[in-house]
PDB file of N, H, CA, C and O in Angstrom:
ATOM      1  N   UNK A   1     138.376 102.011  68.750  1.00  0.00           N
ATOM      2  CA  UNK A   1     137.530 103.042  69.345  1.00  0.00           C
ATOM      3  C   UNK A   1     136.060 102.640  69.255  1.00  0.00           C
ATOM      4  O   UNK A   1     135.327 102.870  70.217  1.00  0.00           O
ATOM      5  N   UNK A   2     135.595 102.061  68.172  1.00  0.00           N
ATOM      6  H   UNK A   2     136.191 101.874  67.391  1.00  0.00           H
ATOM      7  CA  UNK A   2     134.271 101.793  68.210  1.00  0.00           C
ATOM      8  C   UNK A   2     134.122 100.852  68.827  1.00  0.00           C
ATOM      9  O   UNK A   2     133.140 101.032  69.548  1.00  0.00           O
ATOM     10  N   UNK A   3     134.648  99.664  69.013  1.00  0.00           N
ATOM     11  H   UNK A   3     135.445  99.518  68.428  1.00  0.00           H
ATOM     12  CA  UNK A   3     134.417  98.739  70.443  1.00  0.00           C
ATOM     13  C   UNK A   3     134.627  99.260  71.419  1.00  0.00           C
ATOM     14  O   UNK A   3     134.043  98.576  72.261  1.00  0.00           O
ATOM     15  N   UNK A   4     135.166 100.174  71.963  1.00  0.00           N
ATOM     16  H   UNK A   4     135.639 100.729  71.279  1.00  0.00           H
ATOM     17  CA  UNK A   4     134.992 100.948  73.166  1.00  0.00           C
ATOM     18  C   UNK A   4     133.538 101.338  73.523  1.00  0.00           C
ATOM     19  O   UNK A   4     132.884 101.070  74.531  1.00  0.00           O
ATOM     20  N   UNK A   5     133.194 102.085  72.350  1.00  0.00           N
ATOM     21  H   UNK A   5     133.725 102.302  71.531  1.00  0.00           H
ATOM     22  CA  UNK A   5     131.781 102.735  71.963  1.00  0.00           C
ATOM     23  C   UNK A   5     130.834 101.743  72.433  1.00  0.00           C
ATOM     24  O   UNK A   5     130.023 101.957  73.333  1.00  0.00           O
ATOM     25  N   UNK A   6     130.987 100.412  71.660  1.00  0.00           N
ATOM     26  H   UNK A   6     131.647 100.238  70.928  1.00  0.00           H
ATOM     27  CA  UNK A   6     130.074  99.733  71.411  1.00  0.00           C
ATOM     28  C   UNK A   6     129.981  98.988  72.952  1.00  0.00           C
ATOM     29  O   UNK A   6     128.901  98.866  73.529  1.00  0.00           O
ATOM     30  N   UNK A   7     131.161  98.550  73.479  1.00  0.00           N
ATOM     31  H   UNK A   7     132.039  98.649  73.010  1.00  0.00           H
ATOM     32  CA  UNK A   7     131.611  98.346  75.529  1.00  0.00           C
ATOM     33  C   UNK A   7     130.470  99.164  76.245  1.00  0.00           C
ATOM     34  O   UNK A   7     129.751  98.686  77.122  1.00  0.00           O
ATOM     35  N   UNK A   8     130.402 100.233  75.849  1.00  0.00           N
ATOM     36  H   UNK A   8     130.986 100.621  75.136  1.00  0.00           H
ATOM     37  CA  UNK A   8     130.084 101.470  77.059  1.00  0.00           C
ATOM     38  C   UNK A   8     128.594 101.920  76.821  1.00  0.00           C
ATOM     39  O   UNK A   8     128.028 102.708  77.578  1.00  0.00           O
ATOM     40  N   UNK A   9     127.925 101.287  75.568  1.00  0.00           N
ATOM     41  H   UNK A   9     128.385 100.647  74.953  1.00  0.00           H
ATOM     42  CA  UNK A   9     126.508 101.375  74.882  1.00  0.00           C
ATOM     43  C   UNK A   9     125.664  99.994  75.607  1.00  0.00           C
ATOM     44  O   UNK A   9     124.544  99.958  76.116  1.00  0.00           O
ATOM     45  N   UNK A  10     126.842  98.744  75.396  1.00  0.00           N
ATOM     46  H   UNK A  10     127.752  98.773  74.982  1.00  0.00           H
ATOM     47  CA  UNK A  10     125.827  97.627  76.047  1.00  0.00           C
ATOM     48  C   UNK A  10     125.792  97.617  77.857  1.00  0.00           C
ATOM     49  O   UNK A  10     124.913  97.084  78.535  1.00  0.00           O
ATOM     50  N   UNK A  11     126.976  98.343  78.362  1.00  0.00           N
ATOM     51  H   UNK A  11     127.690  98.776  77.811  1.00  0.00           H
ATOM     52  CA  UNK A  11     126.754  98.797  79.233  1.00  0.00           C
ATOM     53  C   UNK A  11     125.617  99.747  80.268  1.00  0.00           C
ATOM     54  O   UNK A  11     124.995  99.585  81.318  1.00  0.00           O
ATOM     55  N   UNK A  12     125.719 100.310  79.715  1.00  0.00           N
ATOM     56  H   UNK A  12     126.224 100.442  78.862  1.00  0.00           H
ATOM     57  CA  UNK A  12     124.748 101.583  79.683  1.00  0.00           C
ATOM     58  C   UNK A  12     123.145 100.910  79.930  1.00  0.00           C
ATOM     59  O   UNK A  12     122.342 101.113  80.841  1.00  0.00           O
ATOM     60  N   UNK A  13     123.029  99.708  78.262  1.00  0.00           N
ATOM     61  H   UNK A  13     123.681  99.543  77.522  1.00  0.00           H
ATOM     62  CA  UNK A  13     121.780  99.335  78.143  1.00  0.00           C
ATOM     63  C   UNK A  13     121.670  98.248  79.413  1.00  0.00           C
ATOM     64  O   UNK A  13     120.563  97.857  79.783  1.00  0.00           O
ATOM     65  N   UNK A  14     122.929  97.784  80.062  1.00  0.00           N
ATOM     66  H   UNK A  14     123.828  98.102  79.761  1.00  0.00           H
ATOM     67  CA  UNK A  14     122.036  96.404  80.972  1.00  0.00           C
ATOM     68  C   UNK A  14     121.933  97.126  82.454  1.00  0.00           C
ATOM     69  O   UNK A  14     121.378  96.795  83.502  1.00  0.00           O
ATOM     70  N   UNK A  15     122.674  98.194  82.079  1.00  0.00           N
ATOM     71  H   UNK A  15     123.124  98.463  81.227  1.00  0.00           H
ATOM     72  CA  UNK A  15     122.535  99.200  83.817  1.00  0.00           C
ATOM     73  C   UNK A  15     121.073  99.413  83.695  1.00  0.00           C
ATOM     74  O   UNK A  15     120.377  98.815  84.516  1.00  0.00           O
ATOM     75  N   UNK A  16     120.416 100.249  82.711  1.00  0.00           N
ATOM     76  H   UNK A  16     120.982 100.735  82.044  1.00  0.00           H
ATOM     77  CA  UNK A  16     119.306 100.525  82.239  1.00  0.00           C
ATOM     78  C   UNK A  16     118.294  99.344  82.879  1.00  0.00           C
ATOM     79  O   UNK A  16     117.479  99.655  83.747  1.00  0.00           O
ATOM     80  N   UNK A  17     118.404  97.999  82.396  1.00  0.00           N
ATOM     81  H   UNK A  17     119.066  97.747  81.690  1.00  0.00           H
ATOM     82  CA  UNK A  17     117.304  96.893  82.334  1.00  0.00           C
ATOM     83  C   UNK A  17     117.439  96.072  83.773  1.00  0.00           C
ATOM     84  O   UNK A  17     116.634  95.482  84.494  1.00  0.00           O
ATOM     85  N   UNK A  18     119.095  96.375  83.834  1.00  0.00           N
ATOM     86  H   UNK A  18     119.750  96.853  83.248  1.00  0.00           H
ATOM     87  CA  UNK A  18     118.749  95.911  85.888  1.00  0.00           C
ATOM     88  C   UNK A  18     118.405  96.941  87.195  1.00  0.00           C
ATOM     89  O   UNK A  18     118.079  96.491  88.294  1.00  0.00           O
ATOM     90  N   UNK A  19     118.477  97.795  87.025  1.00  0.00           N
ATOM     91  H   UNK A  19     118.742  98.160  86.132  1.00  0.00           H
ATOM     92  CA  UNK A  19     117.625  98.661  87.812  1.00  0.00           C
ATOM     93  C   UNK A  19     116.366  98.118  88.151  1.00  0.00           C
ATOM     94  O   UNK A  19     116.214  97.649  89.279  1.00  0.00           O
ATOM     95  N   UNK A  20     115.170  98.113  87.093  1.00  0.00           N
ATOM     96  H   UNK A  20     115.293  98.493  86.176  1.00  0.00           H
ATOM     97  CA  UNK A  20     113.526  97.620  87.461  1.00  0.00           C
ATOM     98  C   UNK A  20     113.646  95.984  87.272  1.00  0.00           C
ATOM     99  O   UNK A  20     112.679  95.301  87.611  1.00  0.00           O
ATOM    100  N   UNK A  21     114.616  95.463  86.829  1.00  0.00           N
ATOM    101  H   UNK A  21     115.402  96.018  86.554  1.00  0.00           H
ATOM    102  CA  UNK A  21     114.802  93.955  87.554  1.00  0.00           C
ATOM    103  C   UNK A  21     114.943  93.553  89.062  1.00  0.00           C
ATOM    104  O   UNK A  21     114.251  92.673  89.574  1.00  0.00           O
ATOM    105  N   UNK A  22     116.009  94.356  89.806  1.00  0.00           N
ATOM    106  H   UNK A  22     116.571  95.071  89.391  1.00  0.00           H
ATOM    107  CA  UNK A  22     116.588  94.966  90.746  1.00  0.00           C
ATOM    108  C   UNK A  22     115.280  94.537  91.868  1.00  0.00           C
ATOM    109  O   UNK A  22     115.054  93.521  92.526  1.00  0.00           O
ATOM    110  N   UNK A  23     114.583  95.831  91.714  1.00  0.00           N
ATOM    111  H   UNK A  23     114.766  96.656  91.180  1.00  0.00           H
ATOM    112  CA  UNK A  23     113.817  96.716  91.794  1.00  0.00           C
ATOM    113  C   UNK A  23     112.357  95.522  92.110  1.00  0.00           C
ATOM    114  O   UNK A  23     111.702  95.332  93.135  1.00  0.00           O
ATOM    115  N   UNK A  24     112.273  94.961  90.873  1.00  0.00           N
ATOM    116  H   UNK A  24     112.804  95.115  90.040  1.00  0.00           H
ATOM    117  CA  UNK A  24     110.979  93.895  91.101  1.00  0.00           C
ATOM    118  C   UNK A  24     111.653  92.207  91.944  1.00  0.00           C
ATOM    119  O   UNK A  24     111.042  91.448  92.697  1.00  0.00           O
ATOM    120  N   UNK A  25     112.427  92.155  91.661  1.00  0.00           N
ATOM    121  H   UNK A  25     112.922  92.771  91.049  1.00  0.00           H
ATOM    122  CA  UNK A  25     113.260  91.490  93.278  1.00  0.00           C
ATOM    123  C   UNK A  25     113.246  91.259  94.236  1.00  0.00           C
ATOM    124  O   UNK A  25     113.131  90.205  94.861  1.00  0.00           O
ATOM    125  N   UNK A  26     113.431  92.773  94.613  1.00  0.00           N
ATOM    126  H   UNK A  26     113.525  93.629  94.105  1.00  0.00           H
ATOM    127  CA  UNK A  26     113.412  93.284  96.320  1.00  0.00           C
ATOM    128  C   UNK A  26     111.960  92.593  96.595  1.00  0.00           C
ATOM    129  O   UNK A  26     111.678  91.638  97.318  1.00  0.00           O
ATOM    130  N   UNK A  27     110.822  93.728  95.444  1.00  0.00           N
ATOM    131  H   UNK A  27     111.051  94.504  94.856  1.00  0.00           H
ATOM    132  CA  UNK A  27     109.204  93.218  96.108  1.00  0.00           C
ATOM    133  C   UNK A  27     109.018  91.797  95.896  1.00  0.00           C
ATOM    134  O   UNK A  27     108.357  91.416  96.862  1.00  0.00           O
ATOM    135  N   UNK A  28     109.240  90.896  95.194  1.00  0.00           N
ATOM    136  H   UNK A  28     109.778  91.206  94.409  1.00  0.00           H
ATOM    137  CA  UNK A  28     109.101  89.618  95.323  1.00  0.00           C
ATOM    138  C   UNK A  28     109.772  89.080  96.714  1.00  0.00           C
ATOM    139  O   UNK A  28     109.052  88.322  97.363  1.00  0.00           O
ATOM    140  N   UNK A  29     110.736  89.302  97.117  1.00  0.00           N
ATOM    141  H   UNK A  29     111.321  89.919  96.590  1.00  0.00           H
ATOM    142  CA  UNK A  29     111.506  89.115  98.471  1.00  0.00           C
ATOM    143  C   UNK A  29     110.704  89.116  99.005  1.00  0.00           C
ATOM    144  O   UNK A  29     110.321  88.048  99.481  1.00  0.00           O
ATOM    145  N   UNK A  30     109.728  90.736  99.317  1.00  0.00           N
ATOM    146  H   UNK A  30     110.039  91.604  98.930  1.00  0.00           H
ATOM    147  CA  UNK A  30     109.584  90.742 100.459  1.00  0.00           C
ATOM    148  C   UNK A  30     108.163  90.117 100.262  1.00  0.00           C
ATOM    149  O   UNK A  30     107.512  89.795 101.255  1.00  0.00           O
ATOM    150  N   UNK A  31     107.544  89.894  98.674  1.00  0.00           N
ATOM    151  H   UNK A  31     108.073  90.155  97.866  1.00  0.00           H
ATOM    152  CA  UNK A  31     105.663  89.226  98.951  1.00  0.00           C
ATOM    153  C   UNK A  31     106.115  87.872  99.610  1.00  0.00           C
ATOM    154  O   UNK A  31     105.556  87.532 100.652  1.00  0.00           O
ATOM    155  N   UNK A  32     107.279  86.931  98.960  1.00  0.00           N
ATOM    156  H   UNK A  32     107.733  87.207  98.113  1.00  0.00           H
ATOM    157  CA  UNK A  32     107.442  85.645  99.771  1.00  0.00           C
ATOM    158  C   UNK A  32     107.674  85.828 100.794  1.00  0.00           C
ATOM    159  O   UNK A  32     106.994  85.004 101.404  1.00  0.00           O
ATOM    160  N   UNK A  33     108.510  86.697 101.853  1.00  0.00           N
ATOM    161  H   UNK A  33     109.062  87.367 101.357  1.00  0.00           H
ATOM    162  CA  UNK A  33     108.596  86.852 103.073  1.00  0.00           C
ATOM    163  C   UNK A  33     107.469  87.051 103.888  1.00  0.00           C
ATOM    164  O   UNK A  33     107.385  86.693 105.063  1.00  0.00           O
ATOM    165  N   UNK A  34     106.458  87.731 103.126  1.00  0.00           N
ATOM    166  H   UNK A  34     106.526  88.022 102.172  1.00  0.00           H
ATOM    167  CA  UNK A  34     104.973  88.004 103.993  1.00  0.00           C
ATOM    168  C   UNK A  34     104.033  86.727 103.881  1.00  0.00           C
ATOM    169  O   UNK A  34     102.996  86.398 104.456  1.00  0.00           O
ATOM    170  N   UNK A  35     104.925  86.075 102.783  1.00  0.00           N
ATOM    171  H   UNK A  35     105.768  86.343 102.317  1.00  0.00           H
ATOM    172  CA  UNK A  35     103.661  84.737 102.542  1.00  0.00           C
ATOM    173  C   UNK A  35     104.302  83.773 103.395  1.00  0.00           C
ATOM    174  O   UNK A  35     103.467  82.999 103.866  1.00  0.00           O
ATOM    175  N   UNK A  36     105.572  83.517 103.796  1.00  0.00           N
ATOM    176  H   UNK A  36     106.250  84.145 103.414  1.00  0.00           H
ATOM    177  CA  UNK A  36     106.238  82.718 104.360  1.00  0.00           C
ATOM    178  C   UNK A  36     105.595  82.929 105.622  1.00  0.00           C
ATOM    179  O   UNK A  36     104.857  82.027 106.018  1.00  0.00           O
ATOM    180  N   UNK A  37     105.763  84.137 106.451  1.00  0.00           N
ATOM    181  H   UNK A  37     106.363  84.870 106.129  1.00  0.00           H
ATOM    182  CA  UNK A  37     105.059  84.720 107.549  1.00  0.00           C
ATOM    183  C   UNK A  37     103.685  84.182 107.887  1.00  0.00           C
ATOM    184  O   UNK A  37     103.403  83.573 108.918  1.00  0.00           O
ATOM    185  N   UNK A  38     102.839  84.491 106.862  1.00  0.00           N
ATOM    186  H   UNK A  38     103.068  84.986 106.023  1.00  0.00           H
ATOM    187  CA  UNK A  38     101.643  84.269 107.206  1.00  0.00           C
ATOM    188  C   UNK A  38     101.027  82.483 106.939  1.00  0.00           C
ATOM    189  O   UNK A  38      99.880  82.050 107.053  1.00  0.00           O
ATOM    190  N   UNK A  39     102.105  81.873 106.617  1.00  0.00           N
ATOM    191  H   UNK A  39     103.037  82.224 106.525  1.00  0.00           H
ATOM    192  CA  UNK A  39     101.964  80.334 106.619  1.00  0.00           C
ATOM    193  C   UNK A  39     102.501  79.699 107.510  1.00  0.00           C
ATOM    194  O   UNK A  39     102.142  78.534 107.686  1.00  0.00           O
ATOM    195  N   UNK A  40     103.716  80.392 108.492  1.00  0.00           N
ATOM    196  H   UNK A  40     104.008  81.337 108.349  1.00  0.00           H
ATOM    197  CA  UNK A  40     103.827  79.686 109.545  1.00  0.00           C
ATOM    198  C   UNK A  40     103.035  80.100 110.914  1.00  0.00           C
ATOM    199  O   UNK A  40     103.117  79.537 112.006  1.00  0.00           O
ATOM    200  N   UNK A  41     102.259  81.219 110.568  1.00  0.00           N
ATOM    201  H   UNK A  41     102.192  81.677 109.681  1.00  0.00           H
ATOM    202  CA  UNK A  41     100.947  81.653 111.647  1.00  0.00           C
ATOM    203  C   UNK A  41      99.511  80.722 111.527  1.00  0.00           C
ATOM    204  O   UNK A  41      98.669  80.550 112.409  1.00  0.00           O
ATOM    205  N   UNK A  42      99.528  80.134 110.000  1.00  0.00           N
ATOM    206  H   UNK A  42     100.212  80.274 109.284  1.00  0.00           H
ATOM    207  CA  UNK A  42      98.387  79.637 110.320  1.00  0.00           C
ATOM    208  C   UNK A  42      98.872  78.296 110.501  1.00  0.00           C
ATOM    209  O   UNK A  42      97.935  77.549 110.221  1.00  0.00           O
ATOM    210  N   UNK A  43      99.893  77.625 110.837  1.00  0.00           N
ATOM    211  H   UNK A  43     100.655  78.232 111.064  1.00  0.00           H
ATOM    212  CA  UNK A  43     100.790  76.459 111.137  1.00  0.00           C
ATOM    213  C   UNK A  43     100.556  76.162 112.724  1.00  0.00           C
ATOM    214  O   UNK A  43     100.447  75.067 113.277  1.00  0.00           O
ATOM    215  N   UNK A  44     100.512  77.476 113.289  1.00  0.00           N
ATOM    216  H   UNK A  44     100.601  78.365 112.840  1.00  0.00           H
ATOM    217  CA  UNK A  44     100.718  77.292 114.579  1.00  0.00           C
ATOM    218  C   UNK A  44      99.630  77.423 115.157  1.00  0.00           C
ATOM    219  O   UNK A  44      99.519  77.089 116.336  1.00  0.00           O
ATOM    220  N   UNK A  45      98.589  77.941 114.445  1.00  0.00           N
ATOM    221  H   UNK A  45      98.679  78.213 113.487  1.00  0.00           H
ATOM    222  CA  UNK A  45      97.133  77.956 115.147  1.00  0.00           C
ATOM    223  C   UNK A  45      96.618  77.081 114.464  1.00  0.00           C
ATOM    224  O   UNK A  45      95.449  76.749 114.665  1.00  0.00           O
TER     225      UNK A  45
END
């Protein structure tokens, strides 16, 4: 039972810590996507 406990606690804690991992991800995605963007604009001019 207490390894159950202890299953469903470290659980809990990495749901917890990947959310705003998640989360800071996405915006990195999308700053390289805007930097990617704006380096093949000044590529072409």
């Amino acid at each position: 039972m207490a390894l159950i406990d202890y299953v469903l606690a470290l659980c809990a804690l990495l749901g917890t810590l990947l959310i705003p991992f998640y989360a800071m991800y996405q915006v990195l995605r999308r700053k390289r996507r805007a930097v990617r963007v704006t380096a093949m604009r000044s590529n072409r001019s």
